[in-house]
C-alpha positions in Angstrom: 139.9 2.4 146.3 136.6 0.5 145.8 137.6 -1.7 148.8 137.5 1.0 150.8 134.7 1.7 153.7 135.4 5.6 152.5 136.6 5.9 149.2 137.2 9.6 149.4 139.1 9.0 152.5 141.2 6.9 150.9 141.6 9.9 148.2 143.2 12.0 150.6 145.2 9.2 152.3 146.5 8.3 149.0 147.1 12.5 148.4 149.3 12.4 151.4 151.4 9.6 150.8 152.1 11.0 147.2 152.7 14.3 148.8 150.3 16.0 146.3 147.7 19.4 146.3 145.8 17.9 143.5 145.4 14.5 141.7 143.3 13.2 139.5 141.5 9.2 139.3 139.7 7.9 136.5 136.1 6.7 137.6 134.4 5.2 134.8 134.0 8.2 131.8 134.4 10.8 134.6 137.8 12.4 136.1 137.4 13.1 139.7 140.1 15.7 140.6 140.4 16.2 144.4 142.1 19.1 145.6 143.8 20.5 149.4 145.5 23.2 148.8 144.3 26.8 149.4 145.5 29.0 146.6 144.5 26.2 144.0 140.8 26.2 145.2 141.3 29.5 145.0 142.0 29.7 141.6 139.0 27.0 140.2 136.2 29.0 141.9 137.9 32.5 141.7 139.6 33.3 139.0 137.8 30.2 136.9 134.1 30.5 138.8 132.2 30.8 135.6 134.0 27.2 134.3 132.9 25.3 137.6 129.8 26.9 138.5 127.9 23.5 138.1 126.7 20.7 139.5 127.5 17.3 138.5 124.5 14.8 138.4 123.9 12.0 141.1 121.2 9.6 142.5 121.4 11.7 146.0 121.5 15.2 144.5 118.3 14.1 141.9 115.9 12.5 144.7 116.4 14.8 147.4 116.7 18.0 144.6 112.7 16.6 143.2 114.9 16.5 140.0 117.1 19.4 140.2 114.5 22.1 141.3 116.6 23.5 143.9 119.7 26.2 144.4 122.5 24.0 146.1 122.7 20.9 143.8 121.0 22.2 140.9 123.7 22.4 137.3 124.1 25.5 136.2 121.1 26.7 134.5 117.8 28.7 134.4 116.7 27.0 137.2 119.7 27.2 139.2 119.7 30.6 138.6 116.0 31.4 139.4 115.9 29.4 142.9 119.5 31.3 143.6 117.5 34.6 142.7 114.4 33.7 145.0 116.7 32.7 148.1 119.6 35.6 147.9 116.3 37.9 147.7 113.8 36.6 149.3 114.8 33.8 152.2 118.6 34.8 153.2 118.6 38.8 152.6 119.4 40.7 155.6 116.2 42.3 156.1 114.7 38.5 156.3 117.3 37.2 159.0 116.2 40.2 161.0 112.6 39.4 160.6 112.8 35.8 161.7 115.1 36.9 164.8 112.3 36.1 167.2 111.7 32.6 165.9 115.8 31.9 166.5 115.8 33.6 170.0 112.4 31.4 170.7 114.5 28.0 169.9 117.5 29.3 172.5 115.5 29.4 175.3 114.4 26.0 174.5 117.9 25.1 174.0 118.7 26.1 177.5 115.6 24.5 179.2 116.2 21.7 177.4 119.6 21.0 178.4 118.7 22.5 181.6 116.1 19.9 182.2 118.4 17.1 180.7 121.0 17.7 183.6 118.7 18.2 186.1 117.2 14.3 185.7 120.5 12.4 184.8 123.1 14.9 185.0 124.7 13.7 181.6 123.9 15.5 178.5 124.1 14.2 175.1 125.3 17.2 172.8 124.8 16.2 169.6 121.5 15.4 170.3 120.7 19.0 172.3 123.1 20.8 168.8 120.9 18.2 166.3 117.7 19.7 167.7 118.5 22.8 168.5 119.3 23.5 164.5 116.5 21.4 163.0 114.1 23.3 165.6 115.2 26.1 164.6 114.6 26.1 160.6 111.3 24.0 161.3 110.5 27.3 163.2 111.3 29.6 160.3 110.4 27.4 157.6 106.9 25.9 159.2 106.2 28.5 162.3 106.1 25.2 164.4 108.4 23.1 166.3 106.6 19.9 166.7 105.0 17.9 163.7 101.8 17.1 166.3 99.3 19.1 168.0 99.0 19.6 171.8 102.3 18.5 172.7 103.3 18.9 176.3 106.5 21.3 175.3 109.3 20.6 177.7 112.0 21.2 175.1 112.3 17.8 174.5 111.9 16.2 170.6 109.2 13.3 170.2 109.6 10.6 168.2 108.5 12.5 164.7 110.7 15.4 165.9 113.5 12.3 165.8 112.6 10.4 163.0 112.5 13.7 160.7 116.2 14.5 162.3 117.7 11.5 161.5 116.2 11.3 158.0 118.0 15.3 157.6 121.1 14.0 158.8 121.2 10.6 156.7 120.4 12.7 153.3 123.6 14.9 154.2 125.4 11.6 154.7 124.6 10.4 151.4 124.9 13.5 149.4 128.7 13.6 150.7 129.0 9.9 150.1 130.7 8.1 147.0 128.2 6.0 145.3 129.4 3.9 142.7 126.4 4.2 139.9 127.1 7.7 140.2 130.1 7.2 138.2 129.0 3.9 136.4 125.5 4.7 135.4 125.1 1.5 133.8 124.8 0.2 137.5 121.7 2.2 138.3 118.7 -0.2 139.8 120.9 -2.9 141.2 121.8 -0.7 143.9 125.0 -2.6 144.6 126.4 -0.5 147.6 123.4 -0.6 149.1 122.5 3.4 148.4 119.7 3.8 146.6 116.8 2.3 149.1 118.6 4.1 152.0 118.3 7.8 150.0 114.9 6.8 148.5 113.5 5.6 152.7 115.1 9.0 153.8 113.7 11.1 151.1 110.0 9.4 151.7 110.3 9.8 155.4 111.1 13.7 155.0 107.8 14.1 153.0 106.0 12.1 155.0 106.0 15.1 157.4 106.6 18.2 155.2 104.0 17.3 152.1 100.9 17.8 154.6 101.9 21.1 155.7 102.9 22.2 152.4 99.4 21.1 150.9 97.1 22.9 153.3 99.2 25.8 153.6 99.3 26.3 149.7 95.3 25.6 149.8 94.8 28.1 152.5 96.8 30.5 149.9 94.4 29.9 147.2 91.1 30.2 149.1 92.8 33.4 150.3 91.9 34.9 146.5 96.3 34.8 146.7 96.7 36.0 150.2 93.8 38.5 150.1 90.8 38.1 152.7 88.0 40.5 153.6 87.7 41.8 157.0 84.6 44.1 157.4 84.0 44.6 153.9 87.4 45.3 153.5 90.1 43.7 151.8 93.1 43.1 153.3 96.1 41.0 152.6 97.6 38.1 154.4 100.7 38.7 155.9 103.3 36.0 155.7 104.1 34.3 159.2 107.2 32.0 157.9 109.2 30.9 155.1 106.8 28.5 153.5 104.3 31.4 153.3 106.9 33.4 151.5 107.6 30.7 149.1 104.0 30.4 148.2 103.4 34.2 147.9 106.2 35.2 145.6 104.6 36.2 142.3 105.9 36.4 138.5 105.4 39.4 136.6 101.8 38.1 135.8 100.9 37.6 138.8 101.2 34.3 138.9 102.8 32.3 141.3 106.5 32.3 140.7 107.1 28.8 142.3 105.3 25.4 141.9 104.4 22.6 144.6 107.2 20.7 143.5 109.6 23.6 143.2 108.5 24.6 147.1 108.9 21.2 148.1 112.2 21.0 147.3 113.4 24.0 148.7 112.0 23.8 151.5 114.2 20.0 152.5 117.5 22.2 150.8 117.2 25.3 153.6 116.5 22.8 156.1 119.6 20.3 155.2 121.7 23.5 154.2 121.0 25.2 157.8 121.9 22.5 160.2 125.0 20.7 159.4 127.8 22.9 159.4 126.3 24.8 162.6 124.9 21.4 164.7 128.9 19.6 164.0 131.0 22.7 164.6 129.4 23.2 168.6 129.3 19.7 169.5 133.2 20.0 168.0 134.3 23.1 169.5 132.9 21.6 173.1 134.1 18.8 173.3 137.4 20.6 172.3 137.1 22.8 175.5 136.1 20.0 177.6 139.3 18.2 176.9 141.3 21.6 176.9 140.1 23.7 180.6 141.9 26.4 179.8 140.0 26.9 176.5 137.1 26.5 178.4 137.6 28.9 181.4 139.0 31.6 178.5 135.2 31.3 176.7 133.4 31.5 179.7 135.6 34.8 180.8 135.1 36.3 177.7 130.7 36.0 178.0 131.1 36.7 181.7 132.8 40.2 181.1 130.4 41.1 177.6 127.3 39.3 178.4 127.4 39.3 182.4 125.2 36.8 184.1 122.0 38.2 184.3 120.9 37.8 181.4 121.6 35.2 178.6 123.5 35.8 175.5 121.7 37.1 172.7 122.6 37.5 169.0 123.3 41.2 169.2 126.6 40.0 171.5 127.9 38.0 168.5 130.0 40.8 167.5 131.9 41.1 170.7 132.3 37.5 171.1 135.7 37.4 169.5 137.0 34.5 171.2 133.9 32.4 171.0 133.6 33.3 167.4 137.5 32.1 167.1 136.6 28.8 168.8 133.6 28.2 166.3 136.0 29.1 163.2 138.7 26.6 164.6 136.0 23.7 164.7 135.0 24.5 161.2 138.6 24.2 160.2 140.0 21.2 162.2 136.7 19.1 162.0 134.6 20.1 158.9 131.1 18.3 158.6 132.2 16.2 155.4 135.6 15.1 153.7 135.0 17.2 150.7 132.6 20.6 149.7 129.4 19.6 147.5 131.9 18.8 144.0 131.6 21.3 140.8 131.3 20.5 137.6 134.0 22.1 134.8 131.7 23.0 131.5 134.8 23.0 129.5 138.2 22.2 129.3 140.7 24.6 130.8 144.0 24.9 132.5 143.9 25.2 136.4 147.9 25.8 137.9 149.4 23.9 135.1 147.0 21.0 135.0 144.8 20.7 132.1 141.2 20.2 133.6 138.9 18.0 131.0 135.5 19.1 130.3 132.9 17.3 132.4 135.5 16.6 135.5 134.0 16.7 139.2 136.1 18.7 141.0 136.5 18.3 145.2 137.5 20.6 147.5 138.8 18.5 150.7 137.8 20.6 153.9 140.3 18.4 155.5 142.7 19.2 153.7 142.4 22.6 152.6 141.9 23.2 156.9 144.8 20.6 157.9 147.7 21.2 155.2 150.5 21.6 156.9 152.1 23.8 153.4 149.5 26.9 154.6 150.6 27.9 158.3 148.6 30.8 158.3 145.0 30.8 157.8 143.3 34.5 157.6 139.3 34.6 158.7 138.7 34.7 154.7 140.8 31.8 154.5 138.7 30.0 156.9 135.0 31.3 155.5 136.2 29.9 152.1 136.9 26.5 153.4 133.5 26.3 155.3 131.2 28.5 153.3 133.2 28.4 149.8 133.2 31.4 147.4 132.1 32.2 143.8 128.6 31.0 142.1 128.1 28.3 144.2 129.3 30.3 147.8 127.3 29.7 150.2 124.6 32.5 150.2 123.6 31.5 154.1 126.5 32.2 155.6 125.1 35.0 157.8 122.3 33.0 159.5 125.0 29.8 159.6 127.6 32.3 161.4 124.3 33.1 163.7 123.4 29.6 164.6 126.5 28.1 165.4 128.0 31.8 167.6 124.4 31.3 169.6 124.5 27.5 170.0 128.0 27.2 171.6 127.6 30.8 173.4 124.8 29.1 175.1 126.0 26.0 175.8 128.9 27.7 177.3 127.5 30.3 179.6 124.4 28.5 180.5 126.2 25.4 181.9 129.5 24.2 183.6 131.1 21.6 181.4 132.5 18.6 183.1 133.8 15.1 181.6 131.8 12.3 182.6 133.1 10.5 185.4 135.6 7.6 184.5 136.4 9.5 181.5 139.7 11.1 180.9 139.4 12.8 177.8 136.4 12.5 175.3 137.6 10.9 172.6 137.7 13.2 169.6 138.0 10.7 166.7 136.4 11.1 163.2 133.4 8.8 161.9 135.4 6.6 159.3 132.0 5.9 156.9 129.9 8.2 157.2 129.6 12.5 158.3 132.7 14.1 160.2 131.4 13.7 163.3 133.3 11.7 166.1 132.6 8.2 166.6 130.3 8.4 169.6 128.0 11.2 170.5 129.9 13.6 172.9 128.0 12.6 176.2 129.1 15.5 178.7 127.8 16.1 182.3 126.3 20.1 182.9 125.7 22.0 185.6 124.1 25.6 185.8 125.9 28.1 187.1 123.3 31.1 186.0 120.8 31.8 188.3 117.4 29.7 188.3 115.5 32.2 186.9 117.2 32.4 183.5 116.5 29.0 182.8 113.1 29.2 180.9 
């Protein structure tokens, strides 16, 4: 298994030969149990949520987490369950995705002039680059009220070189917080950095500072000459009112008064949203297109379906999303058939316990395989909860952001799809829709498709 470029693809190959739902390997003092079946998920984070409602400890998760000060990675404790408090309430609550609507509907348009421009020089488009952007864009919008890193940048939709470097050092992070890393497991092997790991997380964790500690710093020191988000306006005192995310994480106040959250705490949270926001969304649309590209018919049914509930006078907006049932049905299937990693962020049993038969030692990380749990060929029938608990997962550690996940990816592909005709590039065939064998679930190559509009010129921003 060591030998392998993907040790927990090797896991599930080895599941499949054996023709088992759940196994369990020895790795140093820790069991790893890896799981693909449905109803036994099912059972560890339903009927046995409080036993796995932790987090086991890793280089990635302790770097990126500025020592376990976040929600997602976080083991079960008072911290865990403050930052789970702050984001259910304060960041993810409905009435907050409402109130940052405008900053997501700002990002579409650029998605479309973007794209739109893209085609218009070269006629190709590269589509994980335009679903990349499009995601990161939009949390930097809600998190930071900005788009670009500089000032005075001539805005044609198109990412500069910061915008680049900061999405690449996003998308390396997820790579590595779903990657094996041996020290994890032998902690005896921590500094000698044998697979190579540890410089890669620490360069990718430095680079994401780089450009959010500066904005963090002055907007917290803006805060505090504020008098705490008070200012006086004509002899009168008013109080600030927050424009974003970050100004919502500085403002949130303990029962003293006091601020609820430190630097350090805000920092941290702020990378988690970001990484937590744009996976799942960004891989599922470049999946599901490059899934209708290859399959016409799939194609032509999507574009029907926005043609007779959005028309072609106007683009699609979020309010559609609910009568996009086939479009929604696409982004489920991409979820399902090409998850963004191997296996869901593990959980950690704090004690031993019985799971269907098996007795579960204390301490074990447990791994739900997305592949698995979305390709076994034992569970014909997937229901739509089914499919939200293999994306989004369930329990303590659910996914909380599942609404403005669900938003992102519905808007990304609906716009792809009705802003643009989808054709294979010429020469090519079929797109080749292979998996990434080392690192994320995303195919081999970036899906490089050519686009035409086919809305009229003036709903292109």
């Amino acid at each position: 298994m060591l030998r392998s470029e993907s040790p927990f693809r090797w896991i599930l190959s080895w599941m499949k030969e054996m023709d088992t739902n759940i196994a369990c390997f020895r790795l140093g003092n820790v069991h790893v149990i890896p799981v693909t079946c449905p109803k036994i998920a099912l059972e560890f984070l339903r009927k046995q949520d409080a036993v796995f409602a932790s987090r086991p400890l890793s280089i990635a998760s302790h770097t990126f987490s500025g020592g376990y000060k976040t929600a997602i990675l976080s083991p079960y404790g008072e911290s865990w369950k403050k930052m789970k408090k702050v984001l259910a309430s304060e960041v993810l609550s409905l009435s907050r995705h409402q109130w940052l609507h405008d900053k997501r509907a700002e990002e579409a348009d650029n998605l479309v002039r973007y794209i739109y421009n893209q085609s218009k020089n070269s006629g190709s488009v590269n589509v994980r680059m335009a679903c990349c952007h499009y995601c990161t864009n939009v949390v930097r919008r809600m998190m930071f009220n900005r788009r670009y890193f500089a000032e005075n940048i001539l805005d044609d939709g198109a990412p500069t070189f910061r915008e680049e470097e900061h999405v690449n050092a996003l998308f390396t992070t997820i790579n590595y917080l779903y990657a094996f890393c041996i020290s994890d497991y032998l902690p005896y092997l921590v500094g000698l950095d044998l697979d190579g790991h540890e410089k890669i997380i620490k360069d990718a964790n430095k680079t994401i500072l780089k450009y959010h500690d500066p904005i963090i710093r002055e907007r917290m020191r803006k805060w505090r000459e504020n008098d705490r988000g008070m200012f006086r306006d004509e002899n009168e005192l008013k109080r600030i009112e927050p424009q974003d995310l970050l100004d919502v994480l500085i403002s949130l106040r303990d029962a003293e008064g006091m601020p609820l959250l430190t630097q350090e705490e805000i920092t941290a949270q702020t990378w988690e949203i970001m990484i937590a926001t744009i996976d799942n969304p960004a891989n599922a649309a470049e999946w599901a297109l490059a899934e209708m590209i290859n399959n016409p018919e799939i194609l032509d049914k999507a574009v029907e379906e926005l043609d007779r509930v959005v028309g072609k006078e106007r683009l699609v907006q979020e309010q559609d999303i609910p009568h996009l049932n086939y479009i929604k049905a696409c982004a489920r299937e991409a979820f399902r058939l090409h998850p963004v990693a191997v296996f869901n962020v593990p959980h950690l049993s704090l004690s031993d316990t019985v799971v269907a038969g098996y007795h579960i030692p204390k301490g074990s990380h447990v791994l739900l395989s997305r592949t698995g749990l979305g390709r076994n060929p034992k569970e014909v029938v997937l229901t739509e909860p089914d499919l939200r608990f293999i994306s989004f997962g369930t329990g303590r550690r659910g996914c909380i952001g599942t609404t403005l996940g669900t938003t992102l990816t519905v808007v990304l592909l609906a716009r792809m799809v009705q802003g643009f005709s989808w054709l294979k590039p010429p020469g090519i065939s079929k797109i080749n829709l292979v998996a990434s064998e080392t690192k994320l679930q995303s195919a081999v190559k970036p899906v490089v498709a050519c686009a035409k509009p086919r809305l009229p010129r003036h709903l292109y921003p």
